[in-house]
MMTF fields as JSON, N, C-alpha, C and O atoms, coordinates in Angstrom:
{
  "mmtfVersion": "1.0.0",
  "mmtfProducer": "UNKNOWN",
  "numBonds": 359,
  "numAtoms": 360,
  "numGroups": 90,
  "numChains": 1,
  "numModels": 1,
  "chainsPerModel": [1],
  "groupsPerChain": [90],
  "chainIdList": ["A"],
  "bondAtomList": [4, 2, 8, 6, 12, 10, 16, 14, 20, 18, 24, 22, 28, 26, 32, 30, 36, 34, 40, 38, 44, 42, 48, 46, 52, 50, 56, 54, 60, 58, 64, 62, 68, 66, 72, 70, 76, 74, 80, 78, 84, 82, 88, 86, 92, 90, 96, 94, 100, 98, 104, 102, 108, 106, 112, 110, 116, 114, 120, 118, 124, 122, 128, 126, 132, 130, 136, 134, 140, 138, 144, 142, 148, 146, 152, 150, 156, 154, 160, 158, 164, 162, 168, 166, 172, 170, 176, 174, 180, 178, 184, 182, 188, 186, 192, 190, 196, 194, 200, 198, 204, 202, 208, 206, 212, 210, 216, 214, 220, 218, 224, 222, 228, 226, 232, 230, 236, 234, 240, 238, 244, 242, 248, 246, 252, 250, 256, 254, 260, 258, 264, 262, 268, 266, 272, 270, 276, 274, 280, 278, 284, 282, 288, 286, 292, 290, 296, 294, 300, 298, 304, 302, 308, 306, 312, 310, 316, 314, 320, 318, 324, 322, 328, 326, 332, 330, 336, 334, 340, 338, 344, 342, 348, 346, 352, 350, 356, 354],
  "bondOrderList": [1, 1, 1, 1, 1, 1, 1, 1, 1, 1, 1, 1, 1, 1, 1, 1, 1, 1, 1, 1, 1, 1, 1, 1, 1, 1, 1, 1, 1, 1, 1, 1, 1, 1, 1, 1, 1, 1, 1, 1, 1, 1, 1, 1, 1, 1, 1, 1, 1, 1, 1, 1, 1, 1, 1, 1, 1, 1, 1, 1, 1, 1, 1, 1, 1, 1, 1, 1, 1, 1, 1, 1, 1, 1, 1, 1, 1, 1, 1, 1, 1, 1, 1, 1, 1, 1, 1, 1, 1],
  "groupList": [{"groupName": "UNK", "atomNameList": ["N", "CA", "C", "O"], "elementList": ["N", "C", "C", "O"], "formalChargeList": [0, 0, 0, 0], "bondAtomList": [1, 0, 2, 1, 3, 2], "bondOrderList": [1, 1, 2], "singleLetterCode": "X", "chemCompType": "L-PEPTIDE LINKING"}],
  "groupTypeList": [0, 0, 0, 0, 0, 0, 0, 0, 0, 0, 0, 0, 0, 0, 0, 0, 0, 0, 0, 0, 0, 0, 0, 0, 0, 0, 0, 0, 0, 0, 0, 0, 0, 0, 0, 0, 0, 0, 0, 0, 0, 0, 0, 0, 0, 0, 0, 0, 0, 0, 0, 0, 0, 0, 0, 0, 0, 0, 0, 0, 0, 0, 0, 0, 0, 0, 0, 0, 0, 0, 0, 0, 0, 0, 0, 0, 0, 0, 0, 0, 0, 0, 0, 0, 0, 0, 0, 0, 0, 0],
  "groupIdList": [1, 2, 3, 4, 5, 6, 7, 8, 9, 10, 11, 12, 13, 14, 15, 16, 17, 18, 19, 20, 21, 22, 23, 24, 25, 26, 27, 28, 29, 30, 31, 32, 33, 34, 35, 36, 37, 38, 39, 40, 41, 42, 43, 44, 45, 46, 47, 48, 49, 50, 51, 52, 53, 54, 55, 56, 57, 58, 59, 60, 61, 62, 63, 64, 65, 66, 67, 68, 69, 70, 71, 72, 73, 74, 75, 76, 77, 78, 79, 80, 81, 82, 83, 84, 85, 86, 87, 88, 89, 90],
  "secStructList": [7, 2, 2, 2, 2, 2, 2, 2, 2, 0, 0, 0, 0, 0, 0, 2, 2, 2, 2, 2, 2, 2, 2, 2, 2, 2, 2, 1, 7, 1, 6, 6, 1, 1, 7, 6, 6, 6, 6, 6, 1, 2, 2, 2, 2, 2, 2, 2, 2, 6, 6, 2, 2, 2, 2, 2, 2, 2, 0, 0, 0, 0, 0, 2, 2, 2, 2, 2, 2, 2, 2, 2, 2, 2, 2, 2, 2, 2, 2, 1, 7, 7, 7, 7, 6, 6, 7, 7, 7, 7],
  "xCoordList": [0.81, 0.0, 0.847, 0.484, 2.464, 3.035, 3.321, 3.305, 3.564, 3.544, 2.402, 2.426, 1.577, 0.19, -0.293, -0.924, -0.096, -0.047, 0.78, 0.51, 2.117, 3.174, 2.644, 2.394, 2.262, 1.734, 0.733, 0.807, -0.173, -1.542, -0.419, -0.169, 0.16, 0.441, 1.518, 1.568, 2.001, 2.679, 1.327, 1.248, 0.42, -0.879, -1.659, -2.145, -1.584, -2.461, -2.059, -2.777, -0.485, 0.098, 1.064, 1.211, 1.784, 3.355, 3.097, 3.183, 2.76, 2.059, 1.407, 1.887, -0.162, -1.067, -0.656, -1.082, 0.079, 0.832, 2.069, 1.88, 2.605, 3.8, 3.213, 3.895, 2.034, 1.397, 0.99, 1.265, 0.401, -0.528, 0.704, 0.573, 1.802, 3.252, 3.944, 4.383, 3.762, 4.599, 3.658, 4.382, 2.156, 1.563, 1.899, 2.263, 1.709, 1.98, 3.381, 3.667, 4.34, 5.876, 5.903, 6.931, 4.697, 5.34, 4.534, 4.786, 2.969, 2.705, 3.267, 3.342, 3.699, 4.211, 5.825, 6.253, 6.612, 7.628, 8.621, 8.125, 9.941, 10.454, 10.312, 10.392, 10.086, 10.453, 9.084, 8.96, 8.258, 6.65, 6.253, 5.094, 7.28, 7.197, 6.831, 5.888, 7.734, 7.63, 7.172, 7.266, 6.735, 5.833, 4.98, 4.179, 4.665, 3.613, 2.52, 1.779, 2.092, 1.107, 0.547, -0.626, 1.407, 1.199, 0.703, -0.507, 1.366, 1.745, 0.819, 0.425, 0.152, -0.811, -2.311, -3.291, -2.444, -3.652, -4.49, -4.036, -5.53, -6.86, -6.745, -7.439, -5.998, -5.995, -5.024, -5.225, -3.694, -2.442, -2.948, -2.409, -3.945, -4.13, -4.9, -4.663, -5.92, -6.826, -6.265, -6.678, -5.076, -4.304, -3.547, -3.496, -2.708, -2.167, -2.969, -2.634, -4.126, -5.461, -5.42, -5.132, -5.771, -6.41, -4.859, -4.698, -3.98, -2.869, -3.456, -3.184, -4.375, -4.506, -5.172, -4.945, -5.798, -6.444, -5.34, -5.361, -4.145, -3.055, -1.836, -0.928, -2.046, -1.065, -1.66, -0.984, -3.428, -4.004, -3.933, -3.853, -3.969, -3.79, -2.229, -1.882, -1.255, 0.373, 0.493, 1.168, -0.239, 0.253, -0.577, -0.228, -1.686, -2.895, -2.947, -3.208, -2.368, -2.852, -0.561, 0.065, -0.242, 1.515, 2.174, 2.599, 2.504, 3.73, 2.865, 3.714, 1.665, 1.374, 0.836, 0.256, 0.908, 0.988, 2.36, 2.533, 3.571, 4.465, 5.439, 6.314, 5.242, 4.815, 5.098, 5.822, 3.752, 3.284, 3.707, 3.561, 4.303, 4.712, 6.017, 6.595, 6.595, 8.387, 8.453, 9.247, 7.308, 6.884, 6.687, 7.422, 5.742, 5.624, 6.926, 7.206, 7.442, 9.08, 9.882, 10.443, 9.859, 10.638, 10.417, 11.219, 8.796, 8.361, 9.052, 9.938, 8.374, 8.8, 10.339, 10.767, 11.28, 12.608, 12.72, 13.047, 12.426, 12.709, 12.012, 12.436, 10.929, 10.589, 11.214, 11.235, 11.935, 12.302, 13.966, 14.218, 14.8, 15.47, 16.526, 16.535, 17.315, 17.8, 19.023, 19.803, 19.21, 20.402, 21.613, 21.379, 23.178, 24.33, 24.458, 24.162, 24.836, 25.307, 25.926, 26.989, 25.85, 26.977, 26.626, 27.163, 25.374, 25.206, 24.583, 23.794, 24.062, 23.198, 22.451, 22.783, 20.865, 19.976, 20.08, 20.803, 19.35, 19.333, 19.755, 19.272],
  "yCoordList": [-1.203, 0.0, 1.258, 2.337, 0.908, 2.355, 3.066, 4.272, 2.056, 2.159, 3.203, 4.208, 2.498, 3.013, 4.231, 5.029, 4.366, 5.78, 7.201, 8.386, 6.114, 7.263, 7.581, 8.769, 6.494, 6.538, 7.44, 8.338, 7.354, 8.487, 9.906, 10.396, 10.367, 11.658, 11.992, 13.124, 11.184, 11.573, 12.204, 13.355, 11.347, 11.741, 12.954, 13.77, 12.738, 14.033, 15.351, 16.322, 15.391, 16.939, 16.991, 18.162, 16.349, 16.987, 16.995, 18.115, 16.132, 15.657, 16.963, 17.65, 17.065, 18.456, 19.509, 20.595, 19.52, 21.174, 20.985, 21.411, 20.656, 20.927, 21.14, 21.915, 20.636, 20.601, 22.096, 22.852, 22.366, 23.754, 25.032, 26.172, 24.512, 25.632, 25.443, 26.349, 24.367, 24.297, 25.067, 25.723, 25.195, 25.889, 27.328, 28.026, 27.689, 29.469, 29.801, 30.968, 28.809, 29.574, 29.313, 29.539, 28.829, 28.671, 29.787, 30.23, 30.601, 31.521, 32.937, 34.026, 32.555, 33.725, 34.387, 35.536, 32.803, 33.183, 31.775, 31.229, 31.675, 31.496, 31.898, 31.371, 32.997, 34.145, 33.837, 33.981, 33.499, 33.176, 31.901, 31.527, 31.165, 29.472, 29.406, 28.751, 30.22, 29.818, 31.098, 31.436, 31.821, 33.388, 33.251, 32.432, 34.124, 33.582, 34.188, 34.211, 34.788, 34.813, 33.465, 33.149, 32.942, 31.502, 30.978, 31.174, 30.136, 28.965, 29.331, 28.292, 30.439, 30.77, 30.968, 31.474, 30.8, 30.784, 29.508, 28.386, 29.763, 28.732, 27.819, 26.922, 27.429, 26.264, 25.027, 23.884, 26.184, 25.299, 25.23, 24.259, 25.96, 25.574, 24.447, 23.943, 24.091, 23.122, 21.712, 20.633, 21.9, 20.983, 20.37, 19.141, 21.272, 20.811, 19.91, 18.838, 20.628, 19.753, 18.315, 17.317, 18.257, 17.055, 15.989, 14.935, 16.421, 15.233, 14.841, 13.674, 15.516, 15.073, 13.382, 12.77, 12.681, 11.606, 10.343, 9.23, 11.109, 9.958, 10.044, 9.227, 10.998, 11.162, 10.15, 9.633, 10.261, 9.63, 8.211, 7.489, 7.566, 6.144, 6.002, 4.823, 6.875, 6.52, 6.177, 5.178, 7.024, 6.81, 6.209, 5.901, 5.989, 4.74, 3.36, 2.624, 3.342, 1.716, 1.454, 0.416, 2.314, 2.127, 2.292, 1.235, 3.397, 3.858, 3.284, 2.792, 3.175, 2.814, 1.082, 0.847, 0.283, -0.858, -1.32, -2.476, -0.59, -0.756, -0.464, -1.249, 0.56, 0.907, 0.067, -0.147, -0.192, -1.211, -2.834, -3.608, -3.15, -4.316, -4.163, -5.096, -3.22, -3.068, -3.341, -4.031, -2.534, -2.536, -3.654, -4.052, -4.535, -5.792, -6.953, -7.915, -6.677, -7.55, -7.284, -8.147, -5.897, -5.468, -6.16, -6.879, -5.933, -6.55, -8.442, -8.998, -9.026, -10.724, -10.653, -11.587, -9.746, -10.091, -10.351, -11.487, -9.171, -8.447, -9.695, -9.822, -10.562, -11.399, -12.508, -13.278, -13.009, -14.394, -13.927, -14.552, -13.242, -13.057, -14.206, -15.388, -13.755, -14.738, -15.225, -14.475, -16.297, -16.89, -16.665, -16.557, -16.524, -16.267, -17.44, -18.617, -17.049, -18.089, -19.047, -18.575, -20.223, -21.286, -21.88, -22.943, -21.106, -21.985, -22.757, -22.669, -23.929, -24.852, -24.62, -23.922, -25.076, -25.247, -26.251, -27.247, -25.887, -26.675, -27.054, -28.048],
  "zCoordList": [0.0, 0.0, 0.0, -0.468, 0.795, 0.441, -1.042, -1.29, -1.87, -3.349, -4.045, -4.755, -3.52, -3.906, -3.38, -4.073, -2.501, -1.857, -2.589, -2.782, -2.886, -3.748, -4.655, -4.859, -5.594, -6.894, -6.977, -7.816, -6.262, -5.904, -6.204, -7.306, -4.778, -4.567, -6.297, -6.78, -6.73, -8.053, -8.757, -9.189, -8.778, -9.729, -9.666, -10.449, -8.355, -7.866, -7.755, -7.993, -7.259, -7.284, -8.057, -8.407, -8.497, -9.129, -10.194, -10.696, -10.915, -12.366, -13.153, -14.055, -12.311, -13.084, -12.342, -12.736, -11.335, -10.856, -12.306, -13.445, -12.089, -13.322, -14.665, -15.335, -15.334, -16.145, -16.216, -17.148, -15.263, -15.392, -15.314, -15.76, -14.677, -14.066, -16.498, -17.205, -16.775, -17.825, -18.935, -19.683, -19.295, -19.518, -19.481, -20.427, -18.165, -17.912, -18.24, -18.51, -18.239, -18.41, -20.116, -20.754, -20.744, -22.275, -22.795, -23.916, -21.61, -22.468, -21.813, -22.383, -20.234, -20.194, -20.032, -20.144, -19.649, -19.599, -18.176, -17.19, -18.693, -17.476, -15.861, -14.752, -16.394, -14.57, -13.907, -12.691, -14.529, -13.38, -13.429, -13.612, -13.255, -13.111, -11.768, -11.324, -11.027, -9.039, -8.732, -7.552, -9.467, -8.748, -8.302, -8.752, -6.977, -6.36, -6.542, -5.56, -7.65, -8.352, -8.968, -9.167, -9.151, -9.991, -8.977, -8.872, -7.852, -7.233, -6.34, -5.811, -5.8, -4.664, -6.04, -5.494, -6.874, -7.555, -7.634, -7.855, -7.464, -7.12, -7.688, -7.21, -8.827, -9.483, -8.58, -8.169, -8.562, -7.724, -6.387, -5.855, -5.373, -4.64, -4.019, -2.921, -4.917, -5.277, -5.78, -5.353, -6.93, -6.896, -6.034, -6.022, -5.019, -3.897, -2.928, -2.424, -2.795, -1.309, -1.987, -1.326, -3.556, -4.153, -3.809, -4.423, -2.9, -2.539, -1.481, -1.201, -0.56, 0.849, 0.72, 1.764, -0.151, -0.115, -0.243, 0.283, -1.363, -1.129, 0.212, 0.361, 0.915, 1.389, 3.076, 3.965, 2.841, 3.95, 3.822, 4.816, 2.12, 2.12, 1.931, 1.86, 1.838, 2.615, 3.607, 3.856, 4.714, 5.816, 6.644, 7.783, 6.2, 6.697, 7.062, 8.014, 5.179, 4.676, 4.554, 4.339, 4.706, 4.564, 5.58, 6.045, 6.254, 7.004, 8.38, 9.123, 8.927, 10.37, 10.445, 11.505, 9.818, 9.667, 9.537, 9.923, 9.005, 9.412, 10.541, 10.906, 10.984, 12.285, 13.83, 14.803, 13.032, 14.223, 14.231, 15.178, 12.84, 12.848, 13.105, 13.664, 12.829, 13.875, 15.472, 16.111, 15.911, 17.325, 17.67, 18.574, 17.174, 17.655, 17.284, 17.999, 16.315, 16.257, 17.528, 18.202, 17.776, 18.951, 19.879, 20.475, 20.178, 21.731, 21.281, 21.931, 20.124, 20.306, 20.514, 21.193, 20.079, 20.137, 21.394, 21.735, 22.515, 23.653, 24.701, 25.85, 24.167, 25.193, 24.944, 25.905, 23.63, 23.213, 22.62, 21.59, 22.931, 22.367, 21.473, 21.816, 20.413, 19.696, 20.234, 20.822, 20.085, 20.535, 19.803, 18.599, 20.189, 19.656, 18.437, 18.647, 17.419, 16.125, 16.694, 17.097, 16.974, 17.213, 18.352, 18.663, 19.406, 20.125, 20.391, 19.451, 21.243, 21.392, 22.033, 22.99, 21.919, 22.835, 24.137, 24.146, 25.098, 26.207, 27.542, 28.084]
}
C-alpha cells in the first residue's frame, strides 16, 4: 500500500501542478514558473489539497501498519530473544 499511496500523490500533485506551471511559463515566460502569483492561484491551490487523499492512504494503509509491525518484532525479540550463532539449545 506504500507504493500506492506514492503513486496516488505523483498523480495528484506533481504531475497536473507541473502541467498547469509548464503551460503558464510557455505563455508567459520562465520568470513566473515559481511566482507567487502563480503557485498561490486557485488552481495550484486546489491541486495541492487534491494530494490530501493519497497522502491519507500513505500513511494509513503504509507507514502505520508498518509501524506497528516493527513494534511488535521489537516486543517478540525483547521477550524471546535470539540466541548467539553457534550456540546450542538446552
Amino acid at each position: 500500500m506504500v507504493n500506492a499511496g506514492l503513486v496516488l500523490m505523483v498523480v495528484t500533485n506533481p504531475f497536473p501542478g507541473r502541467v498547469f506551471q509548464r503551460l503558464d511559463v510557455l505563455q508567459q515566460g520562465y520568470w513566473r514558473a515559481w511566482h507567487p502569483a502563480l503557485v498561490a492561484q486557485g488552481l495550484m491551490h486546489t491541486i495541492e489539497w487534491l494530494r490530501l487523499p493519497a497522502d491519507a492512504v500513505f500513511i494509513g494503509l503504509g507507514v502505520i501498519p508498518m509501524v506497528f509491525a516493527t513494534g511488535l518484532t521489537c516486543w517478540a525479540m525483547s521477550e524471546n530473544p535470539p540466541r548467539p550463532v553457534g550456540s546450542r539449545g538446552g
